[in-house]
C-alpha positions in Angstrom: -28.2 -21.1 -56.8 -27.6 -23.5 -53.9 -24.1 -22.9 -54.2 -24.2 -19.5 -54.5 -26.4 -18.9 -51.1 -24.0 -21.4 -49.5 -21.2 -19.4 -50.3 -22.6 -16.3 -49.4 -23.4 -17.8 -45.9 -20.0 -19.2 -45.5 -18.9 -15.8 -46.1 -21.1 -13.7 -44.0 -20.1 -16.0 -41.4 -16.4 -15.2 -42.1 -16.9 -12.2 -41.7 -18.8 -12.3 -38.6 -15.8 -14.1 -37.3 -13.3 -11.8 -38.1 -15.4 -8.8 -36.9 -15.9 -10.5 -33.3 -11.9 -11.3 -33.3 -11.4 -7.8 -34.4 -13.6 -6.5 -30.9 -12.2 -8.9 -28.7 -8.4 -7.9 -30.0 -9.5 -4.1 -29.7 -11.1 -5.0 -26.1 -7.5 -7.0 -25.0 -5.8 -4.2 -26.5 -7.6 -1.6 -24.4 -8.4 -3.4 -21.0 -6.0 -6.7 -21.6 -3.5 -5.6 -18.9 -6.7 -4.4 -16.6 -8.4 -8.2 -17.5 -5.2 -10.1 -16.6 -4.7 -8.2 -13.5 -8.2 -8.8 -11.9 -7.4 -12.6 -12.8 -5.2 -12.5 -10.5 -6.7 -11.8 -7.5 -6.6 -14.7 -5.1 -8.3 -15.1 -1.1 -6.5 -16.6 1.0 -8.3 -19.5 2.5 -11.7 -18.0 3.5 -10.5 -14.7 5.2 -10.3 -11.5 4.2 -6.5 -11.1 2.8 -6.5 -11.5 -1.0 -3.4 -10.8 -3.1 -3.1 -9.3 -6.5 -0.4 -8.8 -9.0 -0.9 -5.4 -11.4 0.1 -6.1 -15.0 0.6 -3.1 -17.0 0.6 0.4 -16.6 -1.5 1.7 -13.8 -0.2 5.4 -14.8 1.8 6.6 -11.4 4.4 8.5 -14.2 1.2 10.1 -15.6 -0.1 10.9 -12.7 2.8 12.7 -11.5 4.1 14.2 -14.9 0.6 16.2 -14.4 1.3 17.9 -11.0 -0.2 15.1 -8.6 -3.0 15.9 -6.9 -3.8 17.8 -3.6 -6.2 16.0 -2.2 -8.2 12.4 -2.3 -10.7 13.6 -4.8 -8.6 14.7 -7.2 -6.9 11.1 -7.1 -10.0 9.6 -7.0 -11.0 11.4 -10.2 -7.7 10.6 -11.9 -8.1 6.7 -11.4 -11.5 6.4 -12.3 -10.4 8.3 -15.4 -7.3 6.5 -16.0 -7.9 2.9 -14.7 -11.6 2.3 -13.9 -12.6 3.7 -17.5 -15.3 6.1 -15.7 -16.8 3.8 -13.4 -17.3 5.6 -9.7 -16.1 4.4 -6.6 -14.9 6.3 -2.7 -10.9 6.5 -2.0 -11.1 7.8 1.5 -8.0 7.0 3.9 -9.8 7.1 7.4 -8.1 7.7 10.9 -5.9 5.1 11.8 -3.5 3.7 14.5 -0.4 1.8 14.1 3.0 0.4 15.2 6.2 0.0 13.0 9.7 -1.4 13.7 12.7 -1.5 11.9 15.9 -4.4 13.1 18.6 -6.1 11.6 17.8 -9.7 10.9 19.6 -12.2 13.2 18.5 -15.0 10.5 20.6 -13.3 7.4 22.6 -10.5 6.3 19.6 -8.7 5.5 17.1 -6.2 7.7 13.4 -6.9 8.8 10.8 -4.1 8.9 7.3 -5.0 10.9 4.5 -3.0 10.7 1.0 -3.6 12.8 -1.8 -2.0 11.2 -4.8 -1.1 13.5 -8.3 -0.1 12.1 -11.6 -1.2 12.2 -12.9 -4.3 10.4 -10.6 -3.7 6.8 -10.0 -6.8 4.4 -6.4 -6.3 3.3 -5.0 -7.1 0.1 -1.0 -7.6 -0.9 -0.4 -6.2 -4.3 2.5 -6.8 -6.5 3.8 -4.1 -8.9 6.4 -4.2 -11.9 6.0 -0.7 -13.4 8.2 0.0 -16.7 10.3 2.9 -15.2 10.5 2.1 -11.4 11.0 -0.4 -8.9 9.1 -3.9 -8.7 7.3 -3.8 -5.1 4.8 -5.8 -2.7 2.7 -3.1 -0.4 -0.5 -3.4 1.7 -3.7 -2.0 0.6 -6.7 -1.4 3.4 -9.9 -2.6 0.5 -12.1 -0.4 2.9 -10.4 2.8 1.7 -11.5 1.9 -2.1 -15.6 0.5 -1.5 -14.9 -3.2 0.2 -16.3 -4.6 3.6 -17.8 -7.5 5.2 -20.6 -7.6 2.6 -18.0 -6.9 -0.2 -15.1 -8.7 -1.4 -13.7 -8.9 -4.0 -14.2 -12.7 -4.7 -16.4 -12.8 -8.0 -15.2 -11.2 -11.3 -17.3 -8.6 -11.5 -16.9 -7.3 -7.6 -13.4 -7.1 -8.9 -12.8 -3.8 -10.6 -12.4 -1.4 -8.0 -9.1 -3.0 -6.8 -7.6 -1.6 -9.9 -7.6 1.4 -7.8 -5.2 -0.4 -5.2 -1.6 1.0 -6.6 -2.7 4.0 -5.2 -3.8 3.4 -1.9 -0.6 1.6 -0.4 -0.2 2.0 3.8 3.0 0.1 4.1 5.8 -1.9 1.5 8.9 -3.0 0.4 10.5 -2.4 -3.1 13.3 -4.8 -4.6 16.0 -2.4 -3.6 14.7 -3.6 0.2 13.5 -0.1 0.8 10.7 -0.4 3.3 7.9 2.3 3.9 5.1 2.6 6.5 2.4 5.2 7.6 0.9 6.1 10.7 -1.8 8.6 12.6 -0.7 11.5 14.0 -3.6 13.3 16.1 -3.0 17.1 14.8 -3.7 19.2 12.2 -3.5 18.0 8.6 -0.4 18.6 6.5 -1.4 21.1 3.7 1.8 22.4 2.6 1.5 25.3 -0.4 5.3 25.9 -1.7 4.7 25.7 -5.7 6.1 22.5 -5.7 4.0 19.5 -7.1 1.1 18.0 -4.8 1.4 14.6 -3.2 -1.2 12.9 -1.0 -1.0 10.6 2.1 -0.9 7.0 0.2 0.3 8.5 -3.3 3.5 9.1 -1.1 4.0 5.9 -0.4 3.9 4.7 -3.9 6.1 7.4 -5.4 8.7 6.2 -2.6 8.4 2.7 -3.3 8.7 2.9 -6.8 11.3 5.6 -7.2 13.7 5.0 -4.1 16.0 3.0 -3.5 17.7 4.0 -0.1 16.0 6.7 2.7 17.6 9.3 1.3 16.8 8.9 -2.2 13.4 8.5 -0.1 13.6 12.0 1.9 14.9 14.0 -1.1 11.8 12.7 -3.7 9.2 14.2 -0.3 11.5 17.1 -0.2 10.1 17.7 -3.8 6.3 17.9 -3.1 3.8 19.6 -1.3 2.1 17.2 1.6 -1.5 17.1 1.2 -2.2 14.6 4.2 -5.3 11.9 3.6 -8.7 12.7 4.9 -8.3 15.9 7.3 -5.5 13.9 9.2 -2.0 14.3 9.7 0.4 11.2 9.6 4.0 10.4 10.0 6.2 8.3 7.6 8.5 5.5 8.8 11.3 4.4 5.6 14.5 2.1 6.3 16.3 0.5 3.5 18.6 -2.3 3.4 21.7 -0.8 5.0 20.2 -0.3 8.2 19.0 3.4 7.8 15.8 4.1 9.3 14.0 7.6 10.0 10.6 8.8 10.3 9.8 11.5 8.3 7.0 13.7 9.7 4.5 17.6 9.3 5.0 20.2 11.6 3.1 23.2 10.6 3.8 22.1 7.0 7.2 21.8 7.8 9.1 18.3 7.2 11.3 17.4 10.1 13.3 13.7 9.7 14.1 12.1 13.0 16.2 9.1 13.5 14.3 6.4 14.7 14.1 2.4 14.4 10.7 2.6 15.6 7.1 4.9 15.3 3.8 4.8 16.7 1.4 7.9 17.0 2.7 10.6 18.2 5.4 12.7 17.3 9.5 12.2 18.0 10.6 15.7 16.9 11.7 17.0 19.8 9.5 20.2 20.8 6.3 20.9 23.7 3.4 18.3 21.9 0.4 17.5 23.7 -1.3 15.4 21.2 -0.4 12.1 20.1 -0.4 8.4 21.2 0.9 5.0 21.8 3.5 5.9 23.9 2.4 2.1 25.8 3.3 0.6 22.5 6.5 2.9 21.8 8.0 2.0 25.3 7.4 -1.7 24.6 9.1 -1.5 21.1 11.7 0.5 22.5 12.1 -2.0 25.2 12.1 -5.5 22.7 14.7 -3.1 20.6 17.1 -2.9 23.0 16.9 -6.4 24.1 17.6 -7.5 21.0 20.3 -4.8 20.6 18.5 -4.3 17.3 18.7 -8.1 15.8 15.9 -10.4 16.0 14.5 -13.3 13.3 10.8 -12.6 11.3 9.5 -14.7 13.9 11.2 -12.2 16.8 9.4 -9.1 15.8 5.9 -11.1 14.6 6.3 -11.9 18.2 6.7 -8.2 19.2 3.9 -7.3 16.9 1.6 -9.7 18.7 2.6 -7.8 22.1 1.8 -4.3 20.6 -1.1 -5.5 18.8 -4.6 -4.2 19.7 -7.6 -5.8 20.9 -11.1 -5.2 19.7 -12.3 -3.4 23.2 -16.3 -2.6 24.0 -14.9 1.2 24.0 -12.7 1.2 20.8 -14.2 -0.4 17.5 -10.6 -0.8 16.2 -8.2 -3.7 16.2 -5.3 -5.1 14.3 -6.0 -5.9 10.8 -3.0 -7.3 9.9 0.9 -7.6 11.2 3.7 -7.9 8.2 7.1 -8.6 8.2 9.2 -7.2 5.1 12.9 -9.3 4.6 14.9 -7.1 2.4 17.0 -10.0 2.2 14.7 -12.6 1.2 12.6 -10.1 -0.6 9.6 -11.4 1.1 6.5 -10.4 3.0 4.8 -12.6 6.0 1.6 -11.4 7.2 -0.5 -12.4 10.0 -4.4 -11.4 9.1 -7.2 -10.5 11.8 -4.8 -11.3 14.9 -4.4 -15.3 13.7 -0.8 -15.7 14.6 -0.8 -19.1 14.6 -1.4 -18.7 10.3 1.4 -17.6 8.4 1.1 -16.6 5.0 4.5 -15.8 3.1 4.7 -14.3 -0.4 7.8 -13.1 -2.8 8.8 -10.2 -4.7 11.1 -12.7 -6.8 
């Protein structure tokens, strides 16, 4: 009888066993990529840059094999249905000002693309991507656009999630090809183009260029094939070189695309035509101005340096400042960033 009970034990236990390795096999299978991704996520030192690298599918194909989307909602609603498993959080992509600049590298055979990103307070995060049936990239993601802040950071596991959400909310990268995209404010009516061609937002742009191009025209003709839906009732402009030197910046004129030849972009418009709206033409004359200094060549230390002379100060009038500076080598395939106006720290990462 003894035996009999033990034996029965032994094999309800069993049994337990098996069913908790059957849940936790079915939970890796469902979530394993999602679980292995947040275990990535890594602060540097005690600021507010993390980095992340995204294993698995975070859908983009999906997402674009069903139309896009028009608007920030609707991409909202897609990720929280797609990656976050239902669980709510706020994409919103608010009014921003920036500088970009695009040079050959006098270090390397490659070219160097530095972007300044100007906002209010906005931990950052660098996010690595590998997806199946595109480009591997590294892009910048503003946290504040997807729920973070001062009194929220994704440091813990469980204040983790929401960064899942961060493929699609890219301001600025760099792909393996060395194609290098940026975005910045343009103070005019949003880009709401309607020609029966499949919808694109703001920061979903960025990622179908990044992980579908491979030079700025590849670039231009994949924008050419959407209707513009610009972020959060602005309008923005586009900056894209690639590794042979090419560099335009693609921007919305009355829902028309216009592509202008230019090395560098801050916020105001460079197709030529009577526009009384934009700005940064301080910061524009000064890039312009280390540019041709340069004749066009400097090291990743050259245009950090430039970046740190168009950066912005907090100011009692203006609650905005530069969040972070990065310089893309298409060479190297790196990124170095400078976070929160420290350019005495460094941090460097790889694509590779």
């Amino acid at each position: 009888m003894k035996r009999t009970s033990k034996r029965i034990l032994k094999g309800a236990a069993a049994a337990v066993i098996v069913l908790v390795l059957l849940v936790l096999a079915a939970v890796w299978a469902l979530f394993g990529g999602e679980l292995r991704t947040l275990g990535t996520v890594t602060r540097q030192g005690d600021t507010g840059l993390f980095t992340m690298t995204y294993h698995g599918d975070y859908g983009f194909d999906a997402f674009l094999a069903q139309g896009g989307a028009e608007s920030d909602k609707e991409v909202q609603d897609y990720v929280i249905r797609r990656l976050l498993k239902g669980l709510p959080f706020t994409f919103e992509l608010p009014d921003l000002g920036c500088s970009t600049i695009a040079v050959g590298d006098a270090a390397g055979d490659g070219r160097l693309f530095g972007r300044n990103f100007d906002l209010y307070y906005s931990p950052a995060m660098l996010v690595k991507t590998t997806p199946k049936d595109g480009y591997a990239s590294l892009s910048m993601v503003n946290l504040a656009f997807i729920g973070y802040g001062e009194d929220k950071l994704p440091v813990a596991l469980t204040d983790r999630v929401t960064t899942l959400a961060a493929p699609y909310a890219p301001l600025d990268g760099m792909n393996e090809k060395g194609l290098c995209i940026g975005v910045l404010l343009i103070d005019t009516d949003r880009t709401d183009q309607d020609q029966g061609l499949p919808d694109i937002t703001t920061s979903t742009a960025i990622r179908l260029v990044l992980d579908k191009a491979a030079t700025v025209d590849e670039a231009v003709a994949l924008l050419q094939g959407y209707d513009m839906h610009s972020s959060a009732g602005s309008c923005y402009h586009f900056q894209i070189a690639d590794a042979t030197g090419r560099t335009v910046v693609v921007e919305y004129i009355g829902d028309r695309m216009s592509v202008v030849e230019s090395p560098y972009a801050t916020n105001f418009l460079l197709t030529p035509g009577e526009y009384d709206f934009g700005s940064g033409q301080d910061r524009f004359a000064l890039l312009e101005s280390a540019y041709a200094d340069a004749n066009g060549v400097m090291t990743t230390e050259g245009v950090m340096d430039v970046l740190r002379r168009v950066s912005q100060d907090q100011r009692p009038e203006k609650d905005t400042s530069t969040q972070w500076s990065v310089v893309y080598d298409t060479e190297r395939l790196t990124a170095t960033i400078c976070y929160g106006m420290d350019y005495d720290v460094v941090y460097e990462f790889s694509l590779t």
